[in-house]
LOTORFI-890823 format. One line per 5 residues: for each residue x, y, z of N, C-alpha, C. Coordinates in steps of 0.1 Angstrom, whole numbers. Layout:
BEGIN
X/Y/Z/X/Y/Z/X/Y/Z ~ ...
//
This chain:
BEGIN
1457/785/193/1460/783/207/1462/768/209 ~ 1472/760/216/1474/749/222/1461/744/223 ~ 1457/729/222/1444/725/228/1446/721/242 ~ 1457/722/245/1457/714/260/1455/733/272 ~ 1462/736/264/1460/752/272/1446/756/273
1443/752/255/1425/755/255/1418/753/266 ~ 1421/739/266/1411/731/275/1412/736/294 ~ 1428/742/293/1429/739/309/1417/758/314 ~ 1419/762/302/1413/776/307/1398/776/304 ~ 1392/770/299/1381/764/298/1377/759/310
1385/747/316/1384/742/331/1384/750/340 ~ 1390/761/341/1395/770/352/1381/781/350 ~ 1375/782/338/1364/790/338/1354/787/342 ~ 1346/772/338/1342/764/342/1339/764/360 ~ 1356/764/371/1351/762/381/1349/775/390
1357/787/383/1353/799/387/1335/803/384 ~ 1331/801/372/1317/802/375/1310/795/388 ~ 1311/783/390/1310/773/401/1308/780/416 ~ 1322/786/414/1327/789/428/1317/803/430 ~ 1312/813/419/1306/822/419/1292/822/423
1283/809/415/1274/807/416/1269/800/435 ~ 1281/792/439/1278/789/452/1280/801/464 ~ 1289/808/453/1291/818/469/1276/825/474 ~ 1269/828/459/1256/836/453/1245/829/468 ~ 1248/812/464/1240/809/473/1241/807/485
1253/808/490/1254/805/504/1253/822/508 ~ 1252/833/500/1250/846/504/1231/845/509 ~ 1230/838/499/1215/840/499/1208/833/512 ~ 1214/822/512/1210/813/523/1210/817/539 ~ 1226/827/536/1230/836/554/1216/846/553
1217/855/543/1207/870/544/1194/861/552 ~ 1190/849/543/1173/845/548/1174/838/561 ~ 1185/834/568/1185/828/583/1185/841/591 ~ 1195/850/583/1193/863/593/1176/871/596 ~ 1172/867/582/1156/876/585/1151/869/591
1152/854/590/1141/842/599/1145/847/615 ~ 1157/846/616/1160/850/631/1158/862/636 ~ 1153/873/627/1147/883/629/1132/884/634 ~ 1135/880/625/1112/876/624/1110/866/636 ~ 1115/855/641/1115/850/653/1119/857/663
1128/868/667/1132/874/676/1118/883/677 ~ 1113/889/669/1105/896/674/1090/895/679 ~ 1090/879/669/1079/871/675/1077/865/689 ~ 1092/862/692/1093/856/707/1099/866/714 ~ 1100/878/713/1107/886/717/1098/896/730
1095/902/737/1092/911/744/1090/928/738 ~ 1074/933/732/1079/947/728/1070/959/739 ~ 1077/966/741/1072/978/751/1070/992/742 ~ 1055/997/747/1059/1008/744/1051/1021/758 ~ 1056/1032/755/1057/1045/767/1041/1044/770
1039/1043/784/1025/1050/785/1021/1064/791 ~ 1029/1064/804/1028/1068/812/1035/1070/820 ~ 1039/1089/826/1053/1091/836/1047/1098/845 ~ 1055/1098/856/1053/1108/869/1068/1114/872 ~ 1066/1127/872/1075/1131/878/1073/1136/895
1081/1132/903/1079/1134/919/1095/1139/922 ~ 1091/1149/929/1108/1154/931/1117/1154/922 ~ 1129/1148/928/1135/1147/916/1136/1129/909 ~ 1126/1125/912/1122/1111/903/1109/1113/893 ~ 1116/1104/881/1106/1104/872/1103/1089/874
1093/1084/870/1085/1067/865/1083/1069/858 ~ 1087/1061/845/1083/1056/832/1072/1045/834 ~ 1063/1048/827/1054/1033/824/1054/1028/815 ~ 1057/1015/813/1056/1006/798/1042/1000/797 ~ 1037/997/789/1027/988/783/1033/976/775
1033/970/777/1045/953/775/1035/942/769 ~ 1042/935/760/1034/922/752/1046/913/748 ~ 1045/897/757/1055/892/750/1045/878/743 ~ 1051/870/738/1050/859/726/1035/855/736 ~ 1023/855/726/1016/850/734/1004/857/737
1012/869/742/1004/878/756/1010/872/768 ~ 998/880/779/989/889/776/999/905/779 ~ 990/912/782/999/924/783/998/925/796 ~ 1012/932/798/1019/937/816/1024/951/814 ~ 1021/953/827/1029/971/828/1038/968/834
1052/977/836/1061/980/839/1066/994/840 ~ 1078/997/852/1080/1008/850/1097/1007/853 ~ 1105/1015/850/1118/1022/851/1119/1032/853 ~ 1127/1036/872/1124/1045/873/1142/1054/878 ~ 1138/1068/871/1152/1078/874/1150/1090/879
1167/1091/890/1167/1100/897/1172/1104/891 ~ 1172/1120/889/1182/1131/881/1186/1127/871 ~ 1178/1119/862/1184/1114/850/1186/1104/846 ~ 1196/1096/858/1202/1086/859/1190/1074/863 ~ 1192/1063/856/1181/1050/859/1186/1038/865
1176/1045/877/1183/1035/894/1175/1025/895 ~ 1162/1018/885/1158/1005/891/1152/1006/877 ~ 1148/995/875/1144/983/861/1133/976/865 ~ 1123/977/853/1113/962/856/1106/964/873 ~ 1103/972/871/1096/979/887/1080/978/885
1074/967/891/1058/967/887/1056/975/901 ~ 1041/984/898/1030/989/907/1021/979/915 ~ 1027/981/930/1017/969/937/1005/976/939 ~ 1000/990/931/983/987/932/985/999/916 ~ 974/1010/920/975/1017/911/982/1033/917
986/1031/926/996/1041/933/1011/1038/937 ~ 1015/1025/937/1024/1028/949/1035/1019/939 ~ 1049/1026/939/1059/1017/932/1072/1017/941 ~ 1072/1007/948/1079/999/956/1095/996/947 ~ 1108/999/952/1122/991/948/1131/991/955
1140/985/955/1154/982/959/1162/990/953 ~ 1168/1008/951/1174/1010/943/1191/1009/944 ~ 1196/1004/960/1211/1002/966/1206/992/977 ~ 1215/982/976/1217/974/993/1213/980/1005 ~ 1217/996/1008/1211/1001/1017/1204/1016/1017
1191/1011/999/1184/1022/1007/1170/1013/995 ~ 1161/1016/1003/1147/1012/994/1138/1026/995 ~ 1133/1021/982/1128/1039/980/1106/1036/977 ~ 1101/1038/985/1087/1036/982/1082/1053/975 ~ 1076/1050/968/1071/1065/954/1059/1060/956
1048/1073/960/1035/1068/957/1031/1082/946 ~ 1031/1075/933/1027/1083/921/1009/1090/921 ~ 1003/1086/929/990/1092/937/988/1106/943 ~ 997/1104/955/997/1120/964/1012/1120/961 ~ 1020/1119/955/1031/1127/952/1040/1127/960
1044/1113/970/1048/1112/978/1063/1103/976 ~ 1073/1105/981/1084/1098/983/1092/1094/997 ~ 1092/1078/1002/1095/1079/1011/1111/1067/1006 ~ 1118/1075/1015/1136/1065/1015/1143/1056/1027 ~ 1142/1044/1027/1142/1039/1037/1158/1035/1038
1165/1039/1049/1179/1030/1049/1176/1022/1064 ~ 1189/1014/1066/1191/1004/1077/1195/1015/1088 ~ 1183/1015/1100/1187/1022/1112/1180/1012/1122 ~ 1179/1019/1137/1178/1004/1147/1180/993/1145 ~ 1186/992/1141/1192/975/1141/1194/969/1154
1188/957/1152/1187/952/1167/1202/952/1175 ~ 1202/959/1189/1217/962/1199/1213/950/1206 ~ 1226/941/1207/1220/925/1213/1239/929/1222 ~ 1236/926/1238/1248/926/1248/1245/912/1256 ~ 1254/907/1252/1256/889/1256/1255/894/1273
1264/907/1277/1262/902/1293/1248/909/1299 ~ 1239/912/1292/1224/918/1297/1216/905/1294 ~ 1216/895/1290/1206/884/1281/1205/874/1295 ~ 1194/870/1295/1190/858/1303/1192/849/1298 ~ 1187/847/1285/1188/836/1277/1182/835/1263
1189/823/1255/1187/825/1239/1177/811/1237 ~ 1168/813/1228/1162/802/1222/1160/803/1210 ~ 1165/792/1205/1165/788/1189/1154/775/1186 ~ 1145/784/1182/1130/776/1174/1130/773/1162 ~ 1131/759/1159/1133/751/1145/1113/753/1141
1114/757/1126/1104/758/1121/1097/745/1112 ~ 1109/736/1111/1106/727/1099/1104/715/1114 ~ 1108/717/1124/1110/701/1137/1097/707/1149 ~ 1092/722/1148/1081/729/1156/1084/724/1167 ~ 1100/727/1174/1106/725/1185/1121/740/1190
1118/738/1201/1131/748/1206/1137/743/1212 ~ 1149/752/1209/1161/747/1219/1169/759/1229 ~ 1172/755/1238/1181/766/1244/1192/766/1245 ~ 1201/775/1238/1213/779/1229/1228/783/1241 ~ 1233/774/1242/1244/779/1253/1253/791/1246
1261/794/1259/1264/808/1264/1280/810/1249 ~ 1282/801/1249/1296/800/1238/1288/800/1222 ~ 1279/798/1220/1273/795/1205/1262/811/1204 ~ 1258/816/1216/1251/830/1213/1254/841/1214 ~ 1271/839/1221/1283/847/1219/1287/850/1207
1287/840/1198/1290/837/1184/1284/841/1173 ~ 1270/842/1178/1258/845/1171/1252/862/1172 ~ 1257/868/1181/1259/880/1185/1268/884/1178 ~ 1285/881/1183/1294/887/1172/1291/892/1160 ~ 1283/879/1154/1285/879/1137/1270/886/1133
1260/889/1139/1252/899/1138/1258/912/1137 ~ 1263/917/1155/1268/929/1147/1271/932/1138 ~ 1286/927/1130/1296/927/1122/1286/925/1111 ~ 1275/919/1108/1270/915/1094/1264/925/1086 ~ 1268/924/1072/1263/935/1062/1251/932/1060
1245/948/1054/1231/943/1047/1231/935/1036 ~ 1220/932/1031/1218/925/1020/1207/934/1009 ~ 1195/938/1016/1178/944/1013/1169/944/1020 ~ 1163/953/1016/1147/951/1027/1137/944/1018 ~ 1131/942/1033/1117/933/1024/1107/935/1030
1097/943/1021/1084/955/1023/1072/940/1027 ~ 1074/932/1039/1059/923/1040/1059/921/1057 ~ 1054/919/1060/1051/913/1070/1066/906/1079 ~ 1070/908/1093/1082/903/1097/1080/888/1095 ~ 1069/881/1100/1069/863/1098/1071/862/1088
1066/864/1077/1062/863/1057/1081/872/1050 ~ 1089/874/1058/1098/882/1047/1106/871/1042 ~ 1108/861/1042/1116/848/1039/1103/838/1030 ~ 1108/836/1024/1097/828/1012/1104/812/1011 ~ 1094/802/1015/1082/801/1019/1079/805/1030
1087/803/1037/1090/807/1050/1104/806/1054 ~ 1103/816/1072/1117/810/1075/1123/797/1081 ~ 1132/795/1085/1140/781/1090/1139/784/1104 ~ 1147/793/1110/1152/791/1125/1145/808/1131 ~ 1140/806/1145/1137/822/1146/1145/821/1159
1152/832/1164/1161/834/1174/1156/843/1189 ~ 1155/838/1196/1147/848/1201/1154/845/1218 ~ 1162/863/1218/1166/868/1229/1156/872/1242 ~ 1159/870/1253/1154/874/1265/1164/881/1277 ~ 1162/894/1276/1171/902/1289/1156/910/1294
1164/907/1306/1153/916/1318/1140/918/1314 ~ 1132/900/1314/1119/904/1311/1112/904/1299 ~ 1122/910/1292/1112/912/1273/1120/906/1267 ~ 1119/903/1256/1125/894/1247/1123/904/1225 ~ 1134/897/1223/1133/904/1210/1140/892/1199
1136/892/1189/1137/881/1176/1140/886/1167 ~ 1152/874/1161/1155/874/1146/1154/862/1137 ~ 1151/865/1124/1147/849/1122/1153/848/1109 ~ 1154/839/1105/1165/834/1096/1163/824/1087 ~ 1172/825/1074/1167/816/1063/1182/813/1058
1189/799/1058/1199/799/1053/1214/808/1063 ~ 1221/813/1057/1223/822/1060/1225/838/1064 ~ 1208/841/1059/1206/856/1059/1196/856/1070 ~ 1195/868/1076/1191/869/1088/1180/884/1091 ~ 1170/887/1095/1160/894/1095/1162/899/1105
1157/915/1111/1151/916/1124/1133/926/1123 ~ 1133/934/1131/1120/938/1136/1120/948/1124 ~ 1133/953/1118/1132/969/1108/1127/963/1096 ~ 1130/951/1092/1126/942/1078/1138/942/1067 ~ 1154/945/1077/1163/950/1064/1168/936/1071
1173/928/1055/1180/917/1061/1195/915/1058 ~ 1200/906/1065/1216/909/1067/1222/896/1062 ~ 1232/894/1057/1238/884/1057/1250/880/1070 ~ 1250/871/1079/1257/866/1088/1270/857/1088 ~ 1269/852/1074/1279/843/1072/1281/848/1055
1293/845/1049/1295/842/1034/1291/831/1026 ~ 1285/838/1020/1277/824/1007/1286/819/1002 ~ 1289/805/1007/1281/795/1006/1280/789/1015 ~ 1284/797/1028/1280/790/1040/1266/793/1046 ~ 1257/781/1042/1243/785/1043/1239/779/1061
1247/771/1061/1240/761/1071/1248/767/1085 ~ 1245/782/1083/1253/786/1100/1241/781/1110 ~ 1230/782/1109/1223/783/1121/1215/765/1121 ~ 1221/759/1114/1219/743/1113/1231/735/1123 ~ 1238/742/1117/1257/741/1127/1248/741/1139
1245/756/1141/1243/759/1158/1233/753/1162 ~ 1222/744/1159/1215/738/1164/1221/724/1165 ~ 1224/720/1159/1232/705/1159/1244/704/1170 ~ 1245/716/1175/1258/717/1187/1249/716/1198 ~ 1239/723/1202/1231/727/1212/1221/714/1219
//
């Protein structure tokens, strides 16, 4: 055989082993990042397992027993109507009662205890008529001052109540449904009695606890507007 042919196939063997040998290791190198990322995922990872179900009507609750990196351990539940699984990550606010949001407009309180299911949607919503009102006052919570809201700005403030979608309810106390608290509390007077809504940003509360949105996010500062006109 040629020595120069010899040599070149010698060379070419030479770099194919090469090329074999590194593939070997960059195989080896991916498999052990994969298991490390494994072995970390599960370390830092969140694991649940079944404890405990109730079935009530036609709802079931799942109970998890939960441990993530660390500790300690938490319960959880997920809970399904007919099958189907209408809420996630649902903790028990004692040892009976499992409180959720399962749609915009319906909250579903399940007391796994006496076997009870109650379904709340948005009904009496406050009926506010601009020509029955005596007068409007808007109480700043952060200045612990009121003001009294002319006849063109609680026109305004009416409209867009009616017309405003829900958002959710919120199962606490009417002063406490806005975290930390609320901003502005609105408070109507016709013939004598008076009735309030109070408000955070642009979302807005009344006496049922279902809150509404009044304006489109990201117009937060509707009821900042209306105080700064007044």
């Amino acid at each position: 055989m040629n020595r120069t042919l010899k040599n070149i196939l010698i060379t070419l063997a030479i770099i194919g082993g090469v090329i074999i040998v590194f593939k070997a290791i960059a195989t080896s190198i991916s498999e052990g990042l994969s298991s490390a990322a494994d072995t970390l995922g599960d370390a830092y990872g969140t694991k649940c397992e079944e404890t405990q179900s109730w079935i009530i009507r036609d709802f079931k609750v799942q109970e998890y027993e939960c441990i993530g990196f660390a500790g300690p351990h938490f319960y959880r539940c997920d809970v399904y109507n007919n099958d189907e699984l209408i809420a996630e990550n649902v903790y028990r606010d004692d040892s009976c009662k499992v409180h959720f949001q399962a749609k915009e407009d319906l909250f579903v309180k399940i007391n796994v205890c006496d076997k009870s299911v109650e379904q709340l949607k948005p009904s009496n919503k406050l009926v506010l008529n601009s020509i029955e009102l005596d007068s409007v006052i808007l109480y700043s919570k952060k200045l612990n001052t009121s003001k009294k809201i002319k006849d063109v700005h609680y026109r305004k403030i009416i409209e867009d109540w009616t017309k405003s979608n829900v958002l959710d309810y919120r199962d606490k106390p009417f002063d406490s449904i806005f975290h930390p608290s609320y901003h502005y509390k609105v408070r109507f007077y016709a013939n004598g009695k008076s009735a309030d809504l109070l408000t955070f940003n642009h979302l807005v509360a009344d006496h049922t606890k279902w809150v509404y949105e009044i304006s489109n996010y990201p117009d937060t500062l509707y009821f900042k507007n209306i105080w700064n006109k007044n």
